[in-house]
C-alpha positions in Angstrom: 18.2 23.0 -56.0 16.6 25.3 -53.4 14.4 22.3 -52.5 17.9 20.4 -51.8 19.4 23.0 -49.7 16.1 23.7 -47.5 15.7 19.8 -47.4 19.2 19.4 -46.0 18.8 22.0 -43.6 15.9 21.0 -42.0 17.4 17.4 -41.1 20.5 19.6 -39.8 17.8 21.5 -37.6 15.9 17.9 -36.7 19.1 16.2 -35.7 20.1 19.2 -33.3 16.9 19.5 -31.9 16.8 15.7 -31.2 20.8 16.4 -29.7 19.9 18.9 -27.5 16.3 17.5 -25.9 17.3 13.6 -26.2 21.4 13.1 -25.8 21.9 13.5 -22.2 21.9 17.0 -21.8 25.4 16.4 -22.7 25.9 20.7 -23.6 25.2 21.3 -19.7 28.4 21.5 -17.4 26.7 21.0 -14.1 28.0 18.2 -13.9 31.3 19.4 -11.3 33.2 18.0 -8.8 33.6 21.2 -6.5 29.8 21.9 -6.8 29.0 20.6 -3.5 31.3 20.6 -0.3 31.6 16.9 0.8 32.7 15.9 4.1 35.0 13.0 5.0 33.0 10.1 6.3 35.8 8.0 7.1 39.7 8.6 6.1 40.5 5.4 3.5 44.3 5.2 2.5 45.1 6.7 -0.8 48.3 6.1 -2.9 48.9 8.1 -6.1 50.2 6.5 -8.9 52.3 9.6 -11.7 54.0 8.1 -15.1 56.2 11.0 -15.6 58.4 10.3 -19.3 60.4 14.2 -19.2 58.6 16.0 -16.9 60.9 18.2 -15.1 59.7 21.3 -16.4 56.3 20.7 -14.4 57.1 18.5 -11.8 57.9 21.7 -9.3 54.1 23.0 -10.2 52.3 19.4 -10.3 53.9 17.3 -8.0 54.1 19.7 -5.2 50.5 20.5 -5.6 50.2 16.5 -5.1 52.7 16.3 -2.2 50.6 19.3 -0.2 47.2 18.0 -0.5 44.7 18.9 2.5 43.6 15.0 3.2 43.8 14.2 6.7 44.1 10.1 5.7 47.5 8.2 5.0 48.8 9.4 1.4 51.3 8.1 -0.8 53.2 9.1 -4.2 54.2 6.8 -6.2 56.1 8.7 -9.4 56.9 6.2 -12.4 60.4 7.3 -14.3 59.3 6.2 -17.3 63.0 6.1 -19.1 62.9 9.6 -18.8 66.2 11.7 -20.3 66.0 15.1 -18.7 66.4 14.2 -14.9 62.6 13.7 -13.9 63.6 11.6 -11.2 66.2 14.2 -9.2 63.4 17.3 -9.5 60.6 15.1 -8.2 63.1 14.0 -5.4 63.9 17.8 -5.3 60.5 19.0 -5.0 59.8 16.4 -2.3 62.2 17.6 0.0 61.4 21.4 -0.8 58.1 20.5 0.9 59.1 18.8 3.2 57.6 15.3 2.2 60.5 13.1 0.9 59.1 10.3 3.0 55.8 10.9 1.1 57.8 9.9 -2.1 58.7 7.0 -3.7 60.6 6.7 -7.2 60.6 4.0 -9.1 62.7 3.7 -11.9 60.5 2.5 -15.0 62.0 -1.1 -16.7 61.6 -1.2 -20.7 58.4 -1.1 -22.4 57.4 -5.1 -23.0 55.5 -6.0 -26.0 51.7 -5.5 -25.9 51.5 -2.8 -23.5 51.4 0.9 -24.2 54.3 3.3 -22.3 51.9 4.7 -20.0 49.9 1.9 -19.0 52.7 -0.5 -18.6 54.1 3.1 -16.1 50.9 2.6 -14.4 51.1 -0.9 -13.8 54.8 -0.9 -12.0 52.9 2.0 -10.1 50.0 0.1 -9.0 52.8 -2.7 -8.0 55.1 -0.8 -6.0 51.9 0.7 -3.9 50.6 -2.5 -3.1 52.3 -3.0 -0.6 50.8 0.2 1.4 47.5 -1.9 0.9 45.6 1.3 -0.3 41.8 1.6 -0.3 42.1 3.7 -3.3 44.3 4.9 -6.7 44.5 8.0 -7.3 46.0 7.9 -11.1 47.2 11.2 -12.2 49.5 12.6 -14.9 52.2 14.8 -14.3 51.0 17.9 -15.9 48.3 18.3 -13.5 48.2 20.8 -10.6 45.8 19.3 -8.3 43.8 22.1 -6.0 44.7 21.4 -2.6 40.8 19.6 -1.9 40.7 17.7 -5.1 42.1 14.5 -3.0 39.5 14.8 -0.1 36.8 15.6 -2.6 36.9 12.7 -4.5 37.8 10.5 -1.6 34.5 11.9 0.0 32.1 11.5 -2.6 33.4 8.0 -3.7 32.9 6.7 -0.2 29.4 8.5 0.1 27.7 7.4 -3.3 29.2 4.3 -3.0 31.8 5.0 -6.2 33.8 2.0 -7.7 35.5 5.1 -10.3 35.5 8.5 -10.0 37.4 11.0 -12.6 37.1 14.5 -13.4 38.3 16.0 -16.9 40.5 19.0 -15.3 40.0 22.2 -16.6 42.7 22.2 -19.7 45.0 25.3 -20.2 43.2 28.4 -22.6 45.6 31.1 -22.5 46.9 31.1 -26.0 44.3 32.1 -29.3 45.0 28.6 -30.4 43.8 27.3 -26.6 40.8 29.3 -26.8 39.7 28.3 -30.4 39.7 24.8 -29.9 40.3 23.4 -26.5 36.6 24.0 -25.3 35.5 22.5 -28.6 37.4 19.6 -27.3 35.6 19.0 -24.3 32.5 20.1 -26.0 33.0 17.1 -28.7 33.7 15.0 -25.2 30.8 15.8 -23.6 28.8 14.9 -26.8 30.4 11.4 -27.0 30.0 10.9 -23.6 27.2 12.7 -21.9 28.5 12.8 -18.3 24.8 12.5 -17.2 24.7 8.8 -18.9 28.0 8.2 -17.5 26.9 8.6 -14.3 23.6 7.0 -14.6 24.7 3.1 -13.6 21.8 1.9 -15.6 23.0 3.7 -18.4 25.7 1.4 -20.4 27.6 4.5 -21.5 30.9 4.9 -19.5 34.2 6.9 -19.9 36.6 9.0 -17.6 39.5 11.4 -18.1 42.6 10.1 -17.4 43.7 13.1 -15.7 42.6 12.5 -12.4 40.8 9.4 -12.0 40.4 7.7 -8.3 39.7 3.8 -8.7 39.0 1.1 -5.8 41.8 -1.5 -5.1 38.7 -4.5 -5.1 37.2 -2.4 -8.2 41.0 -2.9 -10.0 41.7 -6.1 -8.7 37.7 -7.4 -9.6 38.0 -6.4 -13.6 41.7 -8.1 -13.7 44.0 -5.0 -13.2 45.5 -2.4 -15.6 46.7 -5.3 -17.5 43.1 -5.8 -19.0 43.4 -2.4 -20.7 47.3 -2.8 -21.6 47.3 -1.9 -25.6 44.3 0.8 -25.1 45.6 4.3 -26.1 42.5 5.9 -25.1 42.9 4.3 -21.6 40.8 6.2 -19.7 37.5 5.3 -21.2 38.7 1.9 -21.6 39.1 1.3 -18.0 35.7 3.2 -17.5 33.9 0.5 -19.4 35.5 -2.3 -17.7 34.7 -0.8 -14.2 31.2 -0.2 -15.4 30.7 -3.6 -16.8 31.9 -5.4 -13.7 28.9 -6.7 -11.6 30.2 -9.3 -10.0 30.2 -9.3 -5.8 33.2 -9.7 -3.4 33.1 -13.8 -3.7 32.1 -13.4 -7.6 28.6 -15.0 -7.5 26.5 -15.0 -10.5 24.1 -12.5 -8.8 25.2 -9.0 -9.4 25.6 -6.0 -6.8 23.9 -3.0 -7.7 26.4 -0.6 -5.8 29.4 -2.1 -8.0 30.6 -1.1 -11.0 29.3 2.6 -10.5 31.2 5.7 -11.9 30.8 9.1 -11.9 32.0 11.9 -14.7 32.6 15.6 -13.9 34.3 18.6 -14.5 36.8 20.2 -12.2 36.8 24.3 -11.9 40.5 24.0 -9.9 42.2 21.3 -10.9 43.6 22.4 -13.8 46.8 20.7 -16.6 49.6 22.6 -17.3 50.0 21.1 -20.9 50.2 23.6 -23.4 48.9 23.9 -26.5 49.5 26.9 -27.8 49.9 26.0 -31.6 47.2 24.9 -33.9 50.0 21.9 -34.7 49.9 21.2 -31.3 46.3 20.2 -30.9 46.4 19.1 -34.0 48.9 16.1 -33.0 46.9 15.6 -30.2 43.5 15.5 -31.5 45.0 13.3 -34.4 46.6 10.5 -32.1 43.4 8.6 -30.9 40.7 10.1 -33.0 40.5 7.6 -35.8 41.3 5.3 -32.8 37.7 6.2 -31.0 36.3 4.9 -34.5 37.6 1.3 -33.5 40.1 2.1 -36.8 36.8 1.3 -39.0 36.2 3.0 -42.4 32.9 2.9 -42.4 32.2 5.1 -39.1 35.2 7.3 -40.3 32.8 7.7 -43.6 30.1 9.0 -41.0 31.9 11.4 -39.5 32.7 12.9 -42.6 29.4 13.0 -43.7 27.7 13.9 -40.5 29.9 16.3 -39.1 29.6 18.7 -41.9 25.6 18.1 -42.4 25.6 18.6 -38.8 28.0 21.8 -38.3 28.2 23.0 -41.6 25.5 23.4 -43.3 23.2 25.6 -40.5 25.7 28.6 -41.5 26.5 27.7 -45.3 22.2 27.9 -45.3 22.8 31.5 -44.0 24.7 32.6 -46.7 23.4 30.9 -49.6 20.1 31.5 -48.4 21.2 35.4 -48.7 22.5 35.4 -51.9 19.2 33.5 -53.4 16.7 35.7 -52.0 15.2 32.6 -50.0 14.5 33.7 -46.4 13.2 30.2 -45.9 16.4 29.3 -46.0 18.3 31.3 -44.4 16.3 31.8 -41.3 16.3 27.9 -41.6 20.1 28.1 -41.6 19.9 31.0 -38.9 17.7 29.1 -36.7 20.4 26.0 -36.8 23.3 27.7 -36.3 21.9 29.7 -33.5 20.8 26.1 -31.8 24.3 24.9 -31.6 25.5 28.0 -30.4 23.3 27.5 -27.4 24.4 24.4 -26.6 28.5 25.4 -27.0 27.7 28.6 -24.5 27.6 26.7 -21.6 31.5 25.5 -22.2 32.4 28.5 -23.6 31.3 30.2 -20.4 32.7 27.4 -18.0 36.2 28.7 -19.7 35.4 32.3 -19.6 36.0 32.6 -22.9 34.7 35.8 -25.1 31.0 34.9 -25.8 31.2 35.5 -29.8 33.0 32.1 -30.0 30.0 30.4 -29.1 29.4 31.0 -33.1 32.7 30.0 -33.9 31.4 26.3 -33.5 31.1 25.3 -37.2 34.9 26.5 -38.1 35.7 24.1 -35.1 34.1 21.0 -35.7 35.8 21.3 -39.8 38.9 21.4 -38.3 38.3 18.5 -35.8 37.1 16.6 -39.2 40.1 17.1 -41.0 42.2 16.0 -38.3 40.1 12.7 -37.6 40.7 12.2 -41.0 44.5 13.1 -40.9 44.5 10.6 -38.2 43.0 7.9 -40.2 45.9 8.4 -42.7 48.5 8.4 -40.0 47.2 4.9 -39.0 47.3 3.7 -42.8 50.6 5.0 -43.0 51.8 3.2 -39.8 52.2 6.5 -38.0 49.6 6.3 -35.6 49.1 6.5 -31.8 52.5 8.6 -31.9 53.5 9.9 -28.6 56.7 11.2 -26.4 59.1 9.1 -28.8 57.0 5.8 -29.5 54.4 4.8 -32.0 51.8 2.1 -30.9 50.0 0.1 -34.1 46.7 -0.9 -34.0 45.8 -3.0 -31.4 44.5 -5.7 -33.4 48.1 -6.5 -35.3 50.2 -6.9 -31.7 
């Protein structure tokens, strides 16, 4: 049996060695928006698209932090009233003329949600339609629980103009106030990360592409090259779906056969200022969330929801349950096997922990997160079976492949 245990742990220890020197650096969080101070090269016109569905508790945060960004170039809001039923519309119109900015606004009242699209890409797309007209250079696409720093516009303007950037997006640093919030929402973007190295994403020989829908700046001829928002219609994880399509498109201007090795590039970071408003301060809370799209980053297939189950607790699980069996057998091997592992991954969660300024013991805490990510993949596996998946703000979207 001891033979077992030891034999288990040391693939545990091989497969996080082989994580942390082979997958992208993916536990670093250098990878930040507000590292280096870009300057504006030239001043490309920006129009902001915002689904809002019952946002008026936020709106006088987020959209005034929109509506009073620093950029010197012509910028336009565009704010979706997706059906909403607690006045969304007259506090964004509020909050416009608080600032002084109502011609900065422009509402537009959301039509019903057609067949094959899901409620906030098909907000999106009447967006994208209404700002057309402007002619814009760039998207920015933004949620409405996001307060944007006042240089989070000219930033990503300037560095998607200087590296040449079809996509830029940054995941904005999620609220931690609550214990629930500080338990589990860096082990979100810790899990993230590890899906998604940003270092791959940004590598544009690297296939590997995502983006966080919270702030995601996308060029008109990039949108208009992969087919528009429509492409990406029934996608509930939308951000990483248009990533891939933006990263896949290599096609020039006039569409010849002979790709462009400056298009389709994205980049991936993490914002310090920009920061969402959403709370979570329940374990039910992230739960729901967490549970919405996870089976749906699976592709809905049983067999990779079989390796997560398996993997995630040979990966997570057994470095500390080595500790403590090791302990009560008497074998040191195996529990400074088990010690040695669990010490590894705590290393490699720091670095988020730290980017959250979070207390440094719950770098440890790491294996008591990922079981409670597992069990709500799999609760999110029996929501889809049970018809109740993708739920969110009043609708439930089925699995793509039954529209």
């Amino acid at each position: 049996m001891g033979v077992i245990v030891l034999g288990l742990m040391l693939l545990s220890l091989t497969i996080w060695l082989g994580l942390l020197c082979f997958w992208g650096q993916f536990w670093r969080t250098d990878q930040q928006l507000e590292v280096t101070e870009t300057q504006l090269e030239s001043l490309p016109v920006v129009c902001a698209v915002v689904p809002a569905r019952n946002e008026a508790e936020l709106l006088p945060t987020t959209l005034r932090s929109l509506l009073l960004q620093d950029y010197p170039g012509s910028f336009n809001v565009f704010l979706v009233d997706d059906r909403s039923t607690d006045q969304t519309a007259n506090f964004a119109e509020g909050v416009a003329h608080a600032v002084g900015k109502p011609q900065q606004l422009h509402i537009i009242s959301g039509e019903s949600l057609p067949s094959g699209w899901s409620g906030k890409l098909w907000a999106v797309e009447q967006g994208i339609k209404s700002a057309s007209k402007f002619a814009p250079d760039y998207f920015l696409l933004t949620d409405a629980d996001i307060e944007h720093d006042p240089g989070n516009l000219r930033r990503l303007v300037a560095k998607a103009v200087q590296e040449d950037l079809d996509l830029i997006s940054v995941m904005v640093r999620l609220r931690c106030e609550s214990f629930w919030e500080k338990l589990l929402i860096p082990g979100f973007v810790f899990f993230f990360q590890k899906l998604y190295p940003f270092r791959w994403v940004n590598n544009p020989n690297n296939p590997t592409a995502a983006a966080a829908g919270g702030s995601i700046l996308i060029a008109r001829e990039a949108l208009e090259r992969i087919g528009g928002i429509q492409v990406i219609r029934q996608a509930l994880i939308d951000d990483c779906a248009l990533a891939q399509a933006v990263k896949k498109s290599r096609k020039d201007k006039e569409n010849t056969p002979c790709p462009m090795p400056n298009q389709g590039r994205i980049w991936l970071g993490l914002s310090s200022l920009t920061r969402s408003l959403r709370p979570y301060d329940s374990l039910a809370t992230i739960w729901d969330m967490v549970a919405r799209t996870a089976y749906t980053q699976l592709n809905y297939s049983p067999l990779l929801l079989l390796g997560t189950l398996v993997g995630m607790p040979l990966i997570y699980l057994v470095p500390p349950m080595c500790v403590i069996i090791g302990a009560v057998w008497g074998n040191w091997a195996i529990a400074l096997t088990g010690l040695l592992g669990w010490l590894l991954m705590s290393l490699a969660y720091y670095p988020t922990i730290r980017f959250y300024k979070c207390s440094p013991w719950l770098a440890f805490s790491l294996p008591a997160i990922a079981f409670l990510y597992t069990l709500m993949t799999l609760d999110s596996a029996l929501r889809h079976w049970q018809g109740r998946g993708g739920a969110w703000k009043g609708r439930v979207y089925p699995n793509p492949d039954n529209l």
